[in-house]
N, C-alpha and C positions, 0 to 999 in steps of 0.2 A: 327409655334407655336401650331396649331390645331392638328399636326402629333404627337407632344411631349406630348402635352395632353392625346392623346388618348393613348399612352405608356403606361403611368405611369396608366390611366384606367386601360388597359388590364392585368396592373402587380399586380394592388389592388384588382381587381376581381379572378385572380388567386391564391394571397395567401389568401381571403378569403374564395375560395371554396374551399380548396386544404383540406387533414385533415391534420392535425396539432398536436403534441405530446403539453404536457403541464403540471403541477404540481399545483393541487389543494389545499389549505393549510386550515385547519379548524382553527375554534378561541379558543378552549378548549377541556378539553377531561372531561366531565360531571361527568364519571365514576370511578373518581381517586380515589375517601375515598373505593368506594366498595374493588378495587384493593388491596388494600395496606393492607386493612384489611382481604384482604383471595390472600399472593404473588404466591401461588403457579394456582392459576387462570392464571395466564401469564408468570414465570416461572418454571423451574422445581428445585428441591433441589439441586443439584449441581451448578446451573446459583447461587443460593442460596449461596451457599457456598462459592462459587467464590468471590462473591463481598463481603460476612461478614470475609474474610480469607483478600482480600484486606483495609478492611474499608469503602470498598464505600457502602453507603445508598440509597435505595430503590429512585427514584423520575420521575416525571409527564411522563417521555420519555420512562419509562416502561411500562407506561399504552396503552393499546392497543387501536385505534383508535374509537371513538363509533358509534355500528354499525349503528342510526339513520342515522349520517351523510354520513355512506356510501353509504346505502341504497338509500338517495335521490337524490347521483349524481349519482349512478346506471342505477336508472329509468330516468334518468333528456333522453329529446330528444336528440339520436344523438350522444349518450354517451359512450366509451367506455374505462372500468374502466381496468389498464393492469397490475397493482402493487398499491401495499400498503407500506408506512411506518410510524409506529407506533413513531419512533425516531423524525420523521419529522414532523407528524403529518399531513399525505396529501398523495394526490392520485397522481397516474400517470394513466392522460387520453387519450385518444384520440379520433378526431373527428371536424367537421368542425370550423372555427373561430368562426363565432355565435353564436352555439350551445355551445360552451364551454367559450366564454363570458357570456350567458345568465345563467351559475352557479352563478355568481356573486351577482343575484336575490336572493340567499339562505343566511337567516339570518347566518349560520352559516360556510360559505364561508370567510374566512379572508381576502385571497388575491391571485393570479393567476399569474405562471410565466409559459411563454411559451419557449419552445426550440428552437425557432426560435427568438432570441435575438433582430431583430429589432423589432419583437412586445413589445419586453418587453420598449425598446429603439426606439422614433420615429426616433432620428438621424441617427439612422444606416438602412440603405438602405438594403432592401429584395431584395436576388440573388433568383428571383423565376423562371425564363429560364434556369437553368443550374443543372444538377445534377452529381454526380461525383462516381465513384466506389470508395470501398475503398477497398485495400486488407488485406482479413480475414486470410490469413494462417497462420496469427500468432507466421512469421517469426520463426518457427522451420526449419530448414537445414541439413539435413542428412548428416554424414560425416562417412564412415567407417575408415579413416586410421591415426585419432588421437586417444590418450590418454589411461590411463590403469582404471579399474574400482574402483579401491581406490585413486586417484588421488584428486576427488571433496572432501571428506571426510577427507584424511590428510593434505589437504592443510588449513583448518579450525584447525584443529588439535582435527577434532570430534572423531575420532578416542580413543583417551583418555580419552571420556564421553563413550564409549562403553564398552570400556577393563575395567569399574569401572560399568559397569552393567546400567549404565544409556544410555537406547535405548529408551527413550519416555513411557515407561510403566507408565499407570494411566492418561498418557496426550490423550487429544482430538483434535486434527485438522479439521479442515470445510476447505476446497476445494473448492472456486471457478473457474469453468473453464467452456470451452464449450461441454465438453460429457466425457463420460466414459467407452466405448466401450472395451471387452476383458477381463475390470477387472475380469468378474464374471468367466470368462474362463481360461484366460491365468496363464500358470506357476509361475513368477513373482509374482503372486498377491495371489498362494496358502496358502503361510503362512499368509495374513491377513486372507484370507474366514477361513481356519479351526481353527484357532483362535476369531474366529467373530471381527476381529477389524474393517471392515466396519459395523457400527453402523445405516448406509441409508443414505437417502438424497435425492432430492427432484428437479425435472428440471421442472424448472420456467418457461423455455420457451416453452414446450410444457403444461403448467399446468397437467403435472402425476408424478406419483410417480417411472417411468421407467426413472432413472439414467444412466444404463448403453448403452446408448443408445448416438446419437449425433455425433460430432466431435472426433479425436481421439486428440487432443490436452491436454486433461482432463488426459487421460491415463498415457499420456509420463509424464505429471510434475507428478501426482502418482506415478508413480514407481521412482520418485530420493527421495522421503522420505519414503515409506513403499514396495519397489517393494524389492524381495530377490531372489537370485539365489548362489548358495555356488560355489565361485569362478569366480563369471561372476559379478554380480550386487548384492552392498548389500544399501539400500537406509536408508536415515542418522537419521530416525524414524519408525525402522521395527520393533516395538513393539509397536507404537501410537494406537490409534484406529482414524478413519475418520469419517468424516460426507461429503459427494459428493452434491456438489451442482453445479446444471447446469444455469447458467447466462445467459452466450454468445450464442448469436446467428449468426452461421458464414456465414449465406442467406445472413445478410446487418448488416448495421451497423447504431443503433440509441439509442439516450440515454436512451430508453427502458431498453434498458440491465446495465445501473447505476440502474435505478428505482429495477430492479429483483434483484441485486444486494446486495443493500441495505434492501431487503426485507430476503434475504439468511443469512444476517449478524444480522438481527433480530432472526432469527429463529437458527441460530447458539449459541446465546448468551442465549438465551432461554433454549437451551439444554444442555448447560453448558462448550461449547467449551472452549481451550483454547488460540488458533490459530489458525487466520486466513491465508491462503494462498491465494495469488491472482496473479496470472503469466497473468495480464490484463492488458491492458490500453485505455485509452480513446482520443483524441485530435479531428480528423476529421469525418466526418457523409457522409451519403449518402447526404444528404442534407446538402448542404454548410452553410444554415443561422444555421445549427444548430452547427456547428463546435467551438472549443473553439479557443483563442488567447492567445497566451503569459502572457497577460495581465490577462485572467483570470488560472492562472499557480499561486494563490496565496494561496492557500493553506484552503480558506472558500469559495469559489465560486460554483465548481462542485457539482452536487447531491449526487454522491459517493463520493469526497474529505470529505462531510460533516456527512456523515453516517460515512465513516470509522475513522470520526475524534471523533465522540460518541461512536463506538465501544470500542474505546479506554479506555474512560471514563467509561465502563459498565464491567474492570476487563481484556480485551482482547488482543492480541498483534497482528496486522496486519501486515503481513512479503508480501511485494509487489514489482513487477519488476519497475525496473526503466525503462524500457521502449527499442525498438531496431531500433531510430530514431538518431542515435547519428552522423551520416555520413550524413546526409539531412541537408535541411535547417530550419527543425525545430527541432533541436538535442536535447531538453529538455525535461526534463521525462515527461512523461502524465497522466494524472490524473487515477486513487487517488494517484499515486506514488507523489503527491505533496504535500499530507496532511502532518503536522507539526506533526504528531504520529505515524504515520507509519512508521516500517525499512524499506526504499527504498532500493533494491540492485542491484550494476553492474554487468557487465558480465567481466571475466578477463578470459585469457588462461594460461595453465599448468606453463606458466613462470610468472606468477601473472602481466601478463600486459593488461590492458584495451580493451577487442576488439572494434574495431573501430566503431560497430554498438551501444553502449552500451551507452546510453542517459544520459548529464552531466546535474549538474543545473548552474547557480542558480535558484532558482525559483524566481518569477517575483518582488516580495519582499525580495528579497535577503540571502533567507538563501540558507545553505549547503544541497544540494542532487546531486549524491545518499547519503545514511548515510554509506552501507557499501559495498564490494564487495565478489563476489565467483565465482565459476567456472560456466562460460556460455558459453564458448567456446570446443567444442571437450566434452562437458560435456557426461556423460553415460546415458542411457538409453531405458527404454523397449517398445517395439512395442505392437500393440493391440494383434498380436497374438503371443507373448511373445520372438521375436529375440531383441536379443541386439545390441545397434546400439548408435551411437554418433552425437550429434547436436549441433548448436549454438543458443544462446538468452537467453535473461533474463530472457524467460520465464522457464529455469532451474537455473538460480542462485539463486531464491528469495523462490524456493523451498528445494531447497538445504540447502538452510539457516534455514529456515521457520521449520525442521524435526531436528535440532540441536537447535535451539532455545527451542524447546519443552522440547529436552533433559537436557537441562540445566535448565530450570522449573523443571523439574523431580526431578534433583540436589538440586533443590535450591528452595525448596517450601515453604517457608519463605519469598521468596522475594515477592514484588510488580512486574507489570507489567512495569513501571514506572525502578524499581531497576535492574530487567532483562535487558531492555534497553540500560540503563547507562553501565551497565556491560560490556554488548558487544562491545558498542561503546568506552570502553575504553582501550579493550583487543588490539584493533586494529592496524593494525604496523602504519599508518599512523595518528597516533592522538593528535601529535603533532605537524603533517605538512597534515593538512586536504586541498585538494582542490574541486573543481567542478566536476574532470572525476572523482576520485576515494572516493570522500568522505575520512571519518574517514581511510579506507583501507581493508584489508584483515580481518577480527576477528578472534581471538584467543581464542578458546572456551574453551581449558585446561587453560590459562590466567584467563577466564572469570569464570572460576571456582572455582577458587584460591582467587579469588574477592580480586584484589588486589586496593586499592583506589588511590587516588590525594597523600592522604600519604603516603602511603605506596610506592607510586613508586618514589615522590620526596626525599624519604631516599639517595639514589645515583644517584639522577639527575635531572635537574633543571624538572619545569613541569609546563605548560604556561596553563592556563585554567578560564573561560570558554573559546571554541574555536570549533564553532565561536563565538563571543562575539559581542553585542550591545553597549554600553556604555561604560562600563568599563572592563578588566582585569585583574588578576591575575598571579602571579610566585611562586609557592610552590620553598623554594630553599633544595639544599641538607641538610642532618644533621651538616657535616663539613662548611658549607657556611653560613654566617649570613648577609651580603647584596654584591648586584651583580647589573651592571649598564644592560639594557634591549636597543636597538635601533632599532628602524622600521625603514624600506624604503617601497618607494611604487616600482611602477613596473618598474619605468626608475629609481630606485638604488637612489633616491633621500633619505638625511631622513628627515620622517616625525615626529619622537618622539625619545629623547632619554632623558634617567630618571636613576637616581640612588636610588634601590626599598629594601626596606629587604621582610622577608616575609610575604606573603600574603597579601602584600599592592596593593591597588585597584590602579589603570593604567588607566589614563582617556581616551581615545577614543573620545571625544568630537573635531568636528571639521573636522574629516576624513569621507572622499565619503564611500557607503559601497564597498567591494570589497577586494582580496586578496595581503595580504603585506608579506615581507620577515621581520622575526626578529633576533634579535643576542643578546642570553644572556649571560652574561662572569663574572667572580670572578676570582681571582688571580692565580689561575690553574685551570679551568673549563669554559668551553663552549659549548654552544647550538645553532643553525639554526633552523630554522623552519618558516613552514610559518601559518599565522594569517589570519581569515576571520573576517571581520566588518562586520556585518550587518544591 
């Protein structure tokens, strides 16, 4: 008994002395009326414009944190302050247990979560003996002997926003990645420099304003939206302009780099970005207590899940990998690719099939990710010193997407970020048969341009929506159809519903597990399959 004692001592004194990441929360932001009443203090006219072209209004999460408050955890003993966000309204610290319990002292100190989740949580047991590598290379994979360089581009059918002149002109992308090495040199990337479409940016993790520097992982997703080479590589927003921002840090791995993260995406919105690109993900840590669970895969939990989920709200569209865990045993996308607003995208090869590394949902609250898919396999792309070369991972599909998305804003500047969205996701071949590998499916950008709606597409054929649906459903029917019976099965072909509906009659759900059902719509010459997510 005296030996087990002494254990659990020598484990309590370790994770005490140990330093420790953590997130500091303040209780108000004092300086809100000054803000509001002079916005260009915190944004710039464009972030401006953005949000009065959207409709969204000016509020408290733009205010920038006040600096009293930063000040005094600054100086506090023992303290080391490593990010800011403004959205969140709290610091990212680090430094021993005590020292960063004893903030707590500070009136104006809200409340304290630590990264190491049993602090937060007495129940859960501190792994403080073990530490684990995680590997940083960010599952890019050299491959020379697939695919052709217009391949990722027609298979979207972005191609057709190009031949109509919309290549991303007037659109902004912010880039987060771990370096950006070559750009300022290599071939590929001459057409942004002599154009000035790198706009700057800013690595976090070295706090300088020397971008091109770091990892080359920054590079490669670069060049599949603005990298151009005439008959080799043409990337699918080579007329955007960028903003580079350096997050990752590929020495180790800790939620430090969410906190930088979400500081990037402040300062993105700030400048008036329009898309976000993020070929990142998050799940495991050097430090195992700081690791996430399935369980926190819910889409408000992560420090980045919850930034990129106010980006959204702030005018923005964040286009993110699903992840390249799809063949392990924890095959589900990782955060932020979990947030409920972000395009999550897979990775598929030239024959639009799934690569098998290419991380499914559901997320742990059951909706649909990924949302859409692209080429991540044999995908194209440029090296730091400008040779073309072929890879796999989603860290090119959601790029690739991410530089066509822009384009189609360029198209469609009328729309919401919100309506962009929708669009794509309903361009998609699979969007009436959504599952967990491939989401929505493929998008269709010439589709998505054409903005063709629930109506317009249920004119010749039945059209089951929302999907995935909560509660209840819907069936737009043809023009020639005026009622058609609908019948669910679950997965052992049992049924679960069957209803005779006209149109746009609500479909109750009520009573069914969440998870995916096969359906079968029919009228006296016409019929549908497809499958249905509950959520």
């Amino acid at each position: 008994m005296k030996k087990q004692l002494l254990l659990l001592l020598l484990v309590f004194t370790a994770v005490c002395s140990a330093q420790q990441d953590a997130w500091v929360y303040f209780t108000d932001k004092p300086d809100a009326d000054y803000y509001f009443e002079n916005p260009l203090e915190m944004l710039s006219q464009r972030a401006l414009d953005r949000r009065a072209a959207q409709g969204i209004e000016l509020d408290e999460l733009d205010v920038p944190i006040h600096q009293e408050y930063i000040d005094g955890v600054t100086t506090a003993t023992g303290i080391t302050v490593m990010a800011k966000s403004k959205w969140l309204n709290a610091l990212h610290v680090r430094g021993e247990l005590s020292d960063i319990a004893a903030l707590t002292t500070l009136e104006f100190v809200y409340s304290i979560e630590y990264a190491d989740k049993s602090l937060n949580n007495p129940g859960r047991p501190a792994i403080a003996s073990r530490q684990q590598e995680v590997n940083k290379t960010l599952d890019v994979q050299a491959d020379f002997d697939y695919g052709m360089s217009t391949t990722q581009i027609q298979m979207l059918n972005g191609h057709v926003l190009h031949q109509q002149d919309f290549t991303g002109e007037g659109m902004i992308i912010a880039v987060m990645d771990s370096g950006f090495p070559g750009v300022n040199t290599a071939q590929p990337f001459q057409n942004l420099l002599n154009n000035n479409r790198i706009l700057g940016g800013y690595n976090f993790v070295a706090a300088t304003d020397d971008f091109y520097t770091g990892n080359q992982h920054g590079t490669f997703v670069l060049s599949t939206m603005g990298g151009y080479v005439e008959g080799a590589l043409v990337g699918t927003a080579p007329d955007a302009s960028y903003y580079l921002f350096v997050t990752e840090d590929t020495s180790s791995e800790n939620p430090v780099e969410e906190s930088y993260w979400v500081e990037a995406a402040e300062m993105a919105d700030s400048l008036g970005a329009d898309v976000i690109n993020t070929s990142l993900g998050y799940y495991d840590f050097d430090n195992p207590n700081y690791d996430y669970t399935y369980e926190d895969l819910n889409g408000q939990t992560a420090f980045i899940t919850r930034g990129a989920n106010i980006a959204f709200t702030r005018g923005m569209i964040c286009v993110t990998s699903a992840g390249n865990t799809g063949s392990t045993e924890k095959p589900y996308v990782e955060v932020p690719a979990d947030a409920a607003n972000v395009l999550t995208v897979g990775a598929v090869n030239y024959e639009e099939q799934r690569g098998s590394f290419s991380s499914i949902g559901p997320t742990f609250d059951g909706r649909l990710k990924p949302d859409v898919m692209a080429m991540g396999v044999a995908a194209i792309y440029s090296k730091t010193d400008g040779e073309i070369s072929f890879g796999n991972g989603t860290s090119f599909s959601s790029p690739i997407t991410a530089g066509l998305v822009a384009c189609l804003w360029q198209a469609l500047p009328e729309k919401t970020n919100t309506e962009i969205m929708d669009l794509i996701k309903g361009s998609a071949d699979r969007f009436n048969n959504p599952d967990y590998d491939y989401g929505y499916g493929i998008p269709n950008f010439a589709l998505a341009l054409n903005e063709l709606s629930v109506q317009e597409l249920s004119k010749k054929d039945f059209v089951v929506y929302p999907n995935p649906a909560k509660d209840v459903f819907y069936i737009a029917l043809p023009d020639d159809v005026n009622e058609a019976s609908v019948t669910v099965y679950n997965s052992l072909g049992q049924v679960v519903l069957k209803q005779e509906v006209v149109a746009n009659q609500a479909i109750s759900l009520h009573g069914l597990s969440f998870g995916v059902y096969n359906y079968v719509v029919s009228s006296f010459d016409k019929s549908k399959t497809g499958r249905l997510i509950k959520q």
